[in-house]
C-alpha positions in Angstrom: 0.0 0.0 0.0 1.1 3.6 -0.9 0.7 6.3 0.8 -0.1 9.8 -1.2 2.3 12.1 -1.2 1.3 15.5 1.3 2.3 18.9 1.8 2.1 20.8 4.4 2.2 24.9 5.2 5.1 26.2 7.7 2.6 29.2 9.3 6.3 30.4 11.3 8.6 30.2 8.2 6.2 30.6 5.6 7.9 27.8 3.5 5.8 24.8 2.2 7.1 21.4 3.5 7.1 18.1 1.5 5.2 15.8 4.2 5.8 17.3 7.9 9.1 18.4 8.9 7.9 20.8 11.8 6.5 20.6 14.9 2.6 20.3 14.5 1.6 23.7 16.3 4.0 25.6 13.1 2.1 23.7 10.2 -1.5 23.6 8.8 -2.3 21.0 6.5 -1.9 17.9 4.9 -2.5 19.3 1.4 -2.3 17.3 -1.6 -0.4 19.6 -3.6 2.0 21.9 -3.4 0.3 24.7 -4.2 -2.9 24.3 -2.0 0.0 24.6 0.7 1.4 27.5 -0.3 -1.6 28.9 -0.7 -3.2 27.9 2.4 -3.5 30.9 4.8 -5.8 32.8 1.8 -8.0 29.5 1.5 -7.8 29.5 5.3 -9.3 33.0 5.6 -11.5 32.5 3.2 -13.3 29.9 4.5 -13.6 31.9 8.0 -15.0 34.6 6.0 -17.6 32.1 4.7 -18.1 31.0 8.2 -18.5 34.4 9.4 -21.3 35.3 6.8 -23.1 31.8 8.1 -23.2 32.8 11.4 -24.3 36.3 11.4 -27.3 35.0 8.6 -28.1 32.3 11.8 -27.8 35.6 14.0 -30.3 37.6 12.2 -33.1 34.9 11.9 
């Protein structure tokens, strides 16, 4: 069996890593490519955003 190969996004260095290499409180993934990694923090905020938007639209009902 083989596994997928995973990347991962360094949130202290910034640097995308090829399967983890940090400690797990400095990384945010797994990712299955390298650039979903290195752009993680904007799909990261995005999806609070979208998040956000749900609540408040609970809120106002």
């Amino acid at each position: 069996m083989t596994q997928e190969k995973r990347y991962w996004y360094n949130v202290k260095t910034g640097e995308v890593e090829d399967g983890p290499q940090s400690f797990s409180t400095d990384r945010i993934g797994p990712f299955a490519t390298r650039d979903e990694a290195a752009n993680a923090l904007a799909t990261y905020e995005k999806r609070n955003r979208a998040w956000d938007e749900e609540d408040e639209a609970e809120d106002d009902w």
